[in-house]
C-alpha positions as CSV (number, residue, x, y, z in Angstrom):
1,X,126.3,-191.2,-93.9
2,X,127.0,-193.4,-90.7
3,X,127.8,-191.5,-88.4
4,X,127.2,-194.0,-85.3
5,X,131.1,-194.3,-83.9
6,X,130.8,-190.2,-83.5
7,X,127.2,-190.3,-81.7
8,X,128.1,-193.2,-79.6
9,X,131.1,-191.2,-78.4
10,X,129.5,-187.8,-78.3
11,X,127.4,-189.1,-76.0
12,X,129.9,-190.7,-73.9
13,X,132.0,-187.8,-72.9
14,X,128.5,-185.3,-73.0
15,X,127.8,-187.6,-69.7
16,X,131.0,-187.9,-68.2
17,X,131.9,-183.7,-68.7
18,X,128.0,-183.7,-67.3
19,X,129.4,-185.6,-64.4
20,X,132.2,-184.2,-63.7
21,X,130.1,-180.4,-64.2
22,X,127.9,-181.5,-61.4
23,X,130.4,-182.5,-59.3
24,X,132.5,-179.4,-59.2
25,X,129.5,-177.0,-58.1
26,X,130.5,-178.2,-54.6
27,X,133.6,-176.8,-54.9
28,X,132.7,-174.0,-57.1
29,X,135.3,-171.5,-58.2
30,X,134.4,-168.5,-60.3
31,X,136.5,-166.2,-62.1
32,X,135.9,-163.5,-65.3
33,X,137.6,-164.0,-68.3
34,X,137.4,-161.0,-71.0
35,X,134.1,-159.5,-71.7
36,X,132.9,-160.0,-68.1
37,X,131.7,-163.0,-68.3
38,X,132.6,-166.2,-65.7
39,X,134.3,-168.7,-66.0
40,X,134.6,-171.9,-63.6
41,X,137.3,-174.8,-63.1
42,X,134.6,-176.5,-64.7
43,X,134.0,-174.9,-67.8
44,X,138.1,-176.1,-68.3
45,X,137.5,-179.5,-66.7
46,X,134.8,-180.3,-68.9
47,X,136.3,-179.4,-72.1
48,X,139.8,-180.7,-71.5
49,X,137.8,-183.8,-71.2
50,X,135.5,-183.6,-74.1
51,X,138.8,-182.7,-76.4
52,X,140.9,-185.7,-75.1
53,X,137.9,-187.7,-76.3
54,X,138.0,-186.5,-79.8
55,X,141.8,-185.9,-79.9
56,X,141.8,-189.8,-78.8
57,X,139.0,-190.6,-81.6
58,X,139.2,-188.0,-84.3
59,X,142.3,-186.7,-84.5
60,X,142.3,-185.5,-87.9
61,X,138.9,-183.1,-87.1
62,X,138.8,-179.5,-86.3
63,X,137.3,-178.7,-83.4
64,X,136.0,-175.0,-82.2
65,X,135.2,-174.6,-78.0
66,X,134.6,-171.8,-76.3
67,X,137.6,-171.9,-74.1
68,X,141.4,-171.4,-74.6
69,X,144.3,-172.7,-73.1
70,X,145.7,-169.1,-73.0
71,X,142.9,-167.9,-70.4
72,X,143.3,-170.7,-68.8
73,X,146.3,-170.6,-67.7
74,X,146.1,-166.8,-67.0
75,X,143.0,-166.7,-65.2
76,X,143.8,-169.8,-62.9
77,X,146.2,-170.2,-59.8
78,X,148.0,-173.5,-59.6
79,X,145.6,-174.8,-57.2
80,X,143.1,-174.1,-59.6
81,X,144.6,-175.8,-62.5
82,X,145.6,-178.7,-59.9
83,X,141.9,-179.0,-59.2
84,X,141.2,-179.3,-63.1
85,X,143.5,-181.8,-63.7
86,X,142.5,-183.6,-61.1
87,X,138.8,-184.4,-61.8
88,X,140.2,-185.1,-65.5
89,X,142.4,-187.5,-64.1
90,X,139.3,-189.1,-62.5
91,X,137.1,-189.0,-65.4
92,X,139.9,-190.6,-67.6
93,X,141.3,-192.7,-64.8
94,X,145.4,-192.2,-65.4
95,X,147.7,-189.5,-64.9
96,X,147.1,-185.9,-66.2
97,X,150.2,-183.8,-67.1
98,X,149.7,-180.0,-66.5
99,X,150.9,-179.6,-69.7
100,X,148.4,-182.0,-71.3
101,X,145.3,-180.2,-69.8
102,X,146.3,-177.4,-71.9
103,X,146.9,-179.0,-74.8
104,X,143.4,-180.9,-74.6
105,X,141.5,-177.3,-74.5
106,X,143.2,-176.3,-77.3
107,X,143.1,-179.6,-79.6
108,X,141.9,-179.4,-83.1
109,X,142.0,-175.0,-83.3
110,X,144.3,-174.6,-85.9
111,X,143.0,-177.6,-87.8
112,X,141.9,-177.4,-91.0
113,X,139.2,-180.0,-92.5
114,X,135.7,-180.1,-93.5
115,X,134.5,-182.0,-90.3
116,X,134.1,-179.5,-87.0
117,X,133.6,-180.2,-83.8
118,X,131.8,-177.5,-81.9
119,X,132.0,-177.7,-78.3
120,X,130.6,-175.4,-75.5
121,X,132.0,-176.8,-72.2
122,X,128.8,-175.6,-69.9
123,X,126.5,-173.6,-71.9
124,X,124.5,-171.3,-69.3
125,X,127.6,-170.7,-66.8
126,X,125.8,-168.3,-64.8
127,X,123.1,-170.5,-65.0
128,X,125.3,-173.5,-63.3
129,X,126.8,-170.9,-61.0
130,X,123.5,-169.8,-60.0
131,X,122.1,-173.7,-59.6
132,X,119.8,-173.0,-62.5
133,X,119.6,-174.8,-65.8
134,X,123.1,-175.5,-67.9
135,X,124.4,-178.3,-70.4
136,X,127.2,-180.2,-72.0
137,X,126.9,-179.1,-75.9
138,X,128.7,-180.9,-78.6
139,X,128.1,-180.2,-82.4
140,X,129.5,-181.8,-85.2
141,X,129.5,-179.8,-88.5
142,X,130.2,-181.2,-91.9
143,X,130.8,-179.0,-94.4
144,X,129.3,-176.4,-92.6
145,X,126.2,-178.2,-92.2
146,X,125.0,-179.3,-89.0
147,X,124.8,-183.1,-88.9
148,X,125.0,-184.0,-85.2
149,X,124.1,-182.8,-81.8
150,X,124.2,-183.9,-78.4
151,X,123.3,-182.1,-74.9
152,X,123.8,-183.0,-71.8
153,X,121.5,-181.6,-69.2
154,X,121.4,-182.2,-65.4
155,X,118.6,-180.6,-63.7
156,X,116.5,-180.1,-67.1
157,X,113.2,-181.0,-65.1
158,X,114.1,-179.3,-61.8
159,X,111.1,-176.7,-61.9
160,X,108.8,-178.7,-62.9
161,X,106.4,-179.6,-60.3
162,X,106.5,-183.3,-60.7
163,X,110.0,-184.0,-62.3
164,X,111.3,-187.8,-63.5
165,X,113.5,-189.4,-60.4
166,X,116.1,-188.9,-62.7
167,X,116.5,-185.2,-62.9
168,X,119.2,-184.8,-66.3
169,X,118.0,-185.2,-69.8
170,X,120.4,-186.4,-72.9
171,X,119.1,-185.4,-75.9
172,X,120.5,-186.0,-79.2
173,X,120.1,-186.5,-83.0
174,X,122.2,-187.5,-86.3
175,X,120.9,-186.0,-89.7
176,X,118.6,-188.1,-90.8
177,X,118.2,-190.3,-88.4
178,X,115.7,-188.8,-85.3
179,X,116.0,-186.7,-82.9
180,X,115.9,-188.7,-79.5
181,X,115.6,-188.2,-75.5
182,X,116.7,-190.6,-72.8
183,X,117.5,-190.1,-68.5
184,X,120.9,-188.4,-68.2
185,X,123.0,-191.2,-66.9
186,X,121.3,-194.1,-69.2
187,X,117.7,-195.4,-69.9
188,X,115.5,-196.3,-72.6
189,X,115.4,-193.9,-75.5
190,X,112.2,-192.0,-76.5
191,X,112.2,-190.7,-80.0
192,X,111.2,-187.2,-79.6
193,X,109.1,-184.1,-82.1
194,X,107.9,-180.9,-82.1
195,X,104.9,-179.5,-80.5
196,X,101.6,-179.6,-83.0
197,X,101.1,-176.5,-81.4
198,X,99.4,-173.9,-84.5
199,X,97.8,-170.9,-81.8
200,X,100.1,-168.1,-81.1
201,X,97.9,-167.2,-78.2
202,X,98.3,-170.6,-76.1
203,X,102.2,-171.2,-77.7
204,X,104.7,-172.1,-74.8
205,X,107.6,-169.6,-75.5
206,X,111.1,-169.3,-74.2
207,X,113.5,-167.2,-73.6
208,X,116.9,-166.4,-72.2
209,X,117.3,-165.9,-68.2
210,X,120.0,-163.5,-68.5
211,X,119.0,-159.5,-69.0
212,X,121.4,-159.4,-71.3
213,X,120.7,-161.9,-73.5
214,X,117.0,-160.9,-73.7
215,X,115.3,-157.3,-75.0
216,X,112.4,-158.3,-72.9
217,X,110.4,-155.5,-74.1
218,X,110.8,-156.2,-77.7
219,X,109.5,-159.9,-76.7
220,X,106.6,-158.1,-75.2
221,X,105.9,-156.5,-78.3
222,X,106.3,-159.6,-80.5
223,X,104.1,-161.4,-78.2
224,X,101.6,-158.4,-78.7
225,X,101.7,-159.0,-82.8
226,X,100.8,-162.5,-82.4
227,X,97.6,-161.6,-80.3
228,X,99.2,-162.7,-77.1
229,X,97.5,-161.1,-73.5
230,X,100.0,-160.1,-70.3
231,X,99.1,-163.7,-69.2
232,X,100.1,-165.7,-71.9
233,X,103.0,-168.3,-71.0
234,X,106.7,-167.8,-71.1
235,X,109.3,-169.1,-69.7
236,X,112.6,-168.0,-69.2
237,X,115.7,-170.5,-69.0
238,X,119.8,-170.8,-69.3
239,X,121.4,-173.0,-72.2
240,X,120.6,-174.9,-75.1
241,X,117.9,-176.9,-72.8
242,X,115.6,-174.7,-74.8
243,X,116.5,-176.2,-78.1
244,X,116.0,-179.7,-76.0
245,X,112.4,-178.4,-75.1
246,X,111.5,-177.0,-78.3
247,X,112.3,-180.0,-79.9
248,X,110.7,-182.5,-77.2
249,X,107.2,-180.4,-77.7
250,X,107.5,-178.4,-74.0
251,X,108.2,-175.5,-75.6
252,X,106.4,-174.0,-78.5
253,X,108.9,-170.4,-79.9
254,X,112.6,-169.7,-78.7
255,X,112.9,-166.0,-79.4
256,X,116.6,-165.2,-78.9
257,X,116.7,-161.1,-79.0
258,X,119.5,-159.5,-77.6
259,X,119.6,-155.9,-76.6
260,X,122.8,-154.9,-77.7
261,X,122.7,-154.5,-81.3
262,X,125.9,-155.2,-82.3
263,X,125.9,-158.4,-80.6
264,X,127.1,-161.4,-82.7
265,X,125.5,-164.9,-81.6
266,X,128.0,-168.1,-80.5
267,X,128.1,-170.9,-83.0
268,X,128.6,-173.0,-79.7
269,X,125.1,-171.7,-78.0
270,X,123.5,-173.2,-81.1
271,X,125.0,-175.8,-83.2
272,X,123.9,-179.0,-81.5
273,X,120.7,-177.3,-80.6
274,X,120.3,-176.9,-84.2
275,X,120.8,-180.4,-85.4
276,X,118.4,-181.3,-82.6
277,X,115.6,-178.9,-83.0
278,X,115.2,-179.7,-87.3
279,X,115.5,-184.0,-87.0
280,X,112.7,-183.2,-84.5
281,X,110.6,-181.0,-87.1
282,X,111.5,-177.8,-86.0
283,X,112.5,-174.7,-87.8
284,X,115.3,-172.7,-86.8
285,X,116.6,-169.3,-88.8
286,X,117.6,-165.9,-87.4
287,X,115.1,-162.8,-86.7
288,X,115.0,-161.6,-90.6
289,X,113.9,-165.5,-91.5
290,X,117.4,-166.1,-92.8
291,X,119.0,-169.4,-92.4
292,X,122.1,-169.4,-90.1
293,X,125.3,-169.3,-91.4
294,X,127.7,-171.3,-89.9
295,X,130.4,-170.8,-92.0
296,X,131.4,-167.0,-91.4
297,X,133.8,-167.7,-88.4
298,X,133.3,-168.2,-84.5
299,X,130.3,-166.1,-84.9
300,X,127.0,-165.8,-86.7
301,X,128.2,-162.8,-88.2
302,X,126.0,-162.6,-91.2
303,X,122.9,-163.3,-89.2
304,X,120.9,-161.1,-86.7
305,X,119.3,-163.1,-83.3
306,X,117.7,-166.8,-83.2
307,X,114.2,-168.1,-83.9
308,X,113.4,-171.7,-83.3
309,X,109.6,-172.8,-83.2
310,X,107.7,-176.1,-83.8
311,X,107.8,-174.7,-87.7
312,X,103.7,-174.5,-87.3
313,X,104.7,-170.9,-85.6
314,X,107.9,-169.9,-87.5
315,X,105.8,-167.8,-90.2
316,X,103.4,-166.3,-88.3
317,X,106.2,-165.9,-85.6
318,X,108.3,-164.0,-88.5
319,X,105.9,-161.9,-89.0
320,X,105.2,-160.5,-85.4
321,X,108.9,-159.8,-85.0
322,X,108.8,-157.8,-88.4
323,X,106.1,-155.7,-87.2
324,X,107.5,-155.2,-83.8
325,X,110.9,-154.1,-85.3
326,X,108.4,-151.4,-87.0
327,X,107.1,-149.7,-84.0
């Protein structure tokens, strides 16, 4: 399966809707779409862009993003949707109709064909609204099957204490073919695996920023199962860059445990992570040791939470959550 033409331009328009992301936080504009959760000019920027690209390349592919042209235009003023279609306009250099901005955000919905596109826009929003960590994800699923992810992270090494000059990261991978990692804006790429890592007590493990993402206490008690003291390292981070870290050996376990029960994980806060994580020798299934299903909608409805280790950890990993959902 060559899927070259499709990295090459997943790539492409993952740094340019990185760009444009980064730009906009100067002019930041925040609203709340339903749910309660924000939403910025560039969340709709980014993926007007991003669906142009595949409208332009793939136009016979289905695509599913996290935004809609229906909120968009609801939530926005026209200043705001002026401002949208401006950076667009940039990005693409030529003329933007206001009418084709919405279009773009809702290109390839109602499509139906066994090739997906799965798009989230800014993945960590209140992570970019807070200046924390956020990325450009794009997924590409065939058949249901992952087979292609790419992220686009600016500021993936800005809390470490001796970061790269260049402070983004692209990572990517095609099925098959490697997982890789190069600067944001262009570089030499570094093929790029898991962490040997194989003692629970030293592992390097992640987390989501956001309360409500995280049931830090039950983390605290998985920890516990796997022999882990109060010291033991975690760290706790927006977006997919903890897929990018799992899978370039800085991180070791990615417990994703939300509190809320009835809470139904985003196949857009996963998918290119995904195909990432496993060409880099990772495992990824949900809290039960299930594979994820990405063919029961928008949401990974059959499925309950996220784990994605080195694959060294996942069993012994498994086993710590089972015994902490016990207590």
């Amino acid at each position: 399966m060559d899927l070259t033409h499709e990295l090459e331009t997943a790539k492409t328009i993952a740094r340019m809707a990185a760009s444009i992301c980064q730009n906009i936080q100067d002019e930041l504009i925040v609203t709340e779409k339903s749910g309660h959760e924000p939403v910025t000019i560039a969340d709709y920027a980014s993926q007007a862009l991003i669906l142009s690209a595949l409208a332009n390349n793939f136009e016979d592919d289905a695509v599913l993003a996290e935004e809609h042209s229906e909120e968009y235009e609801l939530l926005l003023s026209d200043p705001q949707r002026q401002l949208v279609a401006r950076y667009v306009e940039d990005a693409l250099g030529g003329y933007v109709f206001a009418e084709d901005i919405s279009a773009y955000l809702d290109f390839g919905r109602k499509h139906e064909a066994e090739r997906l596109w799965v798009v989230d826009p800014i993945d960590g929003t209140k992570g970019f609204v807070a200046q924390r960590h956020y990325c450009v994800a794009i997924g590409l699923l065939i058949a249901g099957e992952p087979v292609l992810g790419v992220l686009a992270s600016p500021g993936f090494y800005s809390d470490e204490a001796d970061p790269p000059e260049d402070l983004g990261l692209l990572t990517y991978a095609v099925r098959g073919g490697g997982a890789y990692q190069e600067a944001l804006y262009g570089g030499e790429r570094e093929l790029i695996h898991v962490s040997a890592a194989n003692d629970p007590q030293r592992a390097i493990v992640l987390a989501s920023f956001e309360g409500k993402h995280t049931d830090i206490d039950r983390i605290r008690r998985t920890e516990a199962a796997l022999g882990r003291g109060p010291d033991a390292p975690i760290k706790r981070l927006d977006s997919q860059d903890k897929h990018a870290m799992i899978a370039n050996g800085m991180g070791d376990i990615y417990l994703r445990m939300v509190p809320d029960p009835s809470y139904q994980e985003k196949l857009w806060d996963h998918a290119a992570g995904y195909a990432i994580v496993t060409e880099a020798g990772g495992q990824v299934t949900d809290l039960l040791g299930q594979p994820l299903d990405f063919t029961a909608g928008t949401t990974f409805a059959r499925n309950r939470g996220v784990l994605v280790t080195n694959g060294t950890l996942h069993a012994a990993t498994l086993d710590a959550i089972r015994q902490a959902m016990d207590e």
